[in-house]
C-alpha positions as CSV (number, residue, x, y, z in Angstrom):
1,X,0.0,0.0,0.0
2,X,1.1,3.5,-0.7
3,X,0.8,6.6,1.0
4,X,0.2,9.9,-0.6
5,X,2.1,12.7,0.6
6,X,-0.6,14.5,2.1
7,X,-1.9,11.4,4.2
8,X,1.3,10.6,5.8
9,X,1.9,14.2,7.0
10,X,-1.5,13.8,8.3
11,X,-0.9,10.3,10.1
12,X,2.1,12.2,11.7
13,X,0.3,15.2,12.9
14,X,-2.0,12.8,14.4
15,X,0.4,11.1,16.4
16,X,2.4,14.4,17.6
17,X,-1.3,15.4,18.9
18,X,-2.1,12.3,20.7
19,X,1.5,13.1,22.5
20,X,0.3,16.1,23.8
21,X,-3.0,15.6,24.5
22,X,-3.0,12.5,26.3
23,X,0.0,13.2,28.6
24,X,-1.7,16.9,29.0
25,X,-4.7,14.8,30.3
26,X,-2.3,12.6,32.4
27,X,-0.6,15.7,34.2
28,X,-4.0,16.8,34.7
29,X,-5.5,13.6,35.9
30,X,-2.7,13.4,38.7
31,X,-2.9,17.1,39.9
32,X,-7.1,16.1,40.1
33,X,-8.1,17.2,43.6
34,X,-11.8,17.2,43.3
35,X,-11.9,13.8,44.1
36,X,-12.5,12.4,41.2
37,X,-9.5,10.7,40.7
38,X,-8.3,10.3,44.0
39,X,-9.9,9.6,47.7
40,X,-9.4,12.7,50.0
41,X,-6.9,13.9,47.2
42,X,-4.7,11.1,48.8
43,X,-2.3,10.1,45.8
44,X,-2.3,6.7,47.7
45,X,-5.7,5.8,47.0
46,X,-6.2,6.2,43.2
47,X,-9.8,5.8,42.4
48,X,-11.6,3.9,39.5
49,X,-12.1,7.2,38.2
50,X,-8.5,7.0,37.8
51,X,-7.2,3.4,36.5
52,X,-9.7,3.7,33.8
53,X,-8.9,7.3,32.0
54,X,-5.1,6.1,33.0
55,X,-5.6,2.8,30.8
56,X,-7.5,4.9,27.8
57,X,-4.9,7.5,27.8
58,X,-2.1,5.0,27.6
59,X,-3.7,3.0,25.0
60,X,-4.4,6.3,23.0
61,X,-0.9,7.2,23.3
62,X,0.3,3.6,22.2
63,X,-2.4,3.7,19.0
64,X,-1.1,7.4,18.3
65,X,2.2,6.5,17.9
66,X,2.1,3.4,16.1
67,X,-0.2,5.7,13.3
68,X,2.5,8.2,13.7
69,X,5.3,5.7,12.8
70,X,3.0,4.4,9.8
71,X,3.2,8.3,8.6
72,X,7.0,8.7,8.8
73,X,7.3,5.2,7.0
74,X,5.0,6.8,4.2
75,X,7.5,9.8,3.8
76,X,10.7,7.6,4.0
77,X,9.2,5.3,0.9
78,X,8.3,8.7,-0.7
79,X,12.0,10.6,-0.4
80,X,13.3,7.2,-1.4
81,X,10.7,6.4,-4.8
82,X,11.5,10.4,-5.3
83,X,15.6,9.9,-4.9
84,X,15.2,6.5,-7.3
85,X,13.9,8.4,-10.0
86,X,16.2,11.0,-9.8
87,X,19.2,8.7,-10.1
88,X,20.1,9.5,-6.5
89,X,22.1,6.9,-4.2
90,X,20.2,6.1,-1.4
91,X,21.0,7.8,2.0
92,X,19.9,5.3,4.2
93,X,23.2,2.8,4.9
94,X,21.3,-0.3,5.1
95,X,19.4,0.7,1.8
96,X,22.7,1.1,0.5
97,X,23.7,-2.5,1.5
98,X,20.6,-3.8,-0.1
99,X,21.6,-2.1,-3.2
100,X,25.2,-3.2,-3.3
101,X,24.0,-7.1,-2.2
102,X,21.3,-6.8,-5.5
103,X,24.4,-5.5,-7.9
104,X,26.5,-8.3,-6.3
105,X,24.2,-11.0,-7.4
């Protein structure tokens, strides 16, 4: 499958916003003193409140940068299809192996 320019930029951006929003909402979460998130606002006794939007935010952070790695993948195959057909050598040592182990053979 290939990636358009555009998309991968995109899947990128999406996974430098999940950064920041979810460990915003983290930092947030553990300065909670409503209640909500702790009893008493007693950091020892983390409530359900807690575990749950901990779990969510830590999954959304995972899923955000495993989108964001799919974006920077898309732009690597890009520079390298655009450096291919303009004769280039690649700039990437191990693609540079590869190319000198396909002459070889």
């Amino acid at each position: 499958m290939k990636l358009s320019r555009r998309v991968s930029w995109f899947l990128v951006a999406f996974g430098v916003w999940s950064w920041i929003v979810w460990t915003t909402f983290v930092k947030n979460l553990w300065k909670d003193t409503s209640g909500l998130a702790f009893h008493h606002g007693d950091h020892s006794h983390p409530t359900a409140y807690f575990w749950i939007h901990l779990a969510l935010a830590i999954t959304s952070t995972i899923l955000g940068t495993a989108i964001g790695v799919l974006g920077i993948r898309g732009l690597r195959a890009l520079r390298r299809e655009r450096d291919r057909a303009a004769g280039e050598q690649p700039q990437d040592p191990r693609e540079q192996q590869q190319s000198e182990r396909a002459a070889a053979r």
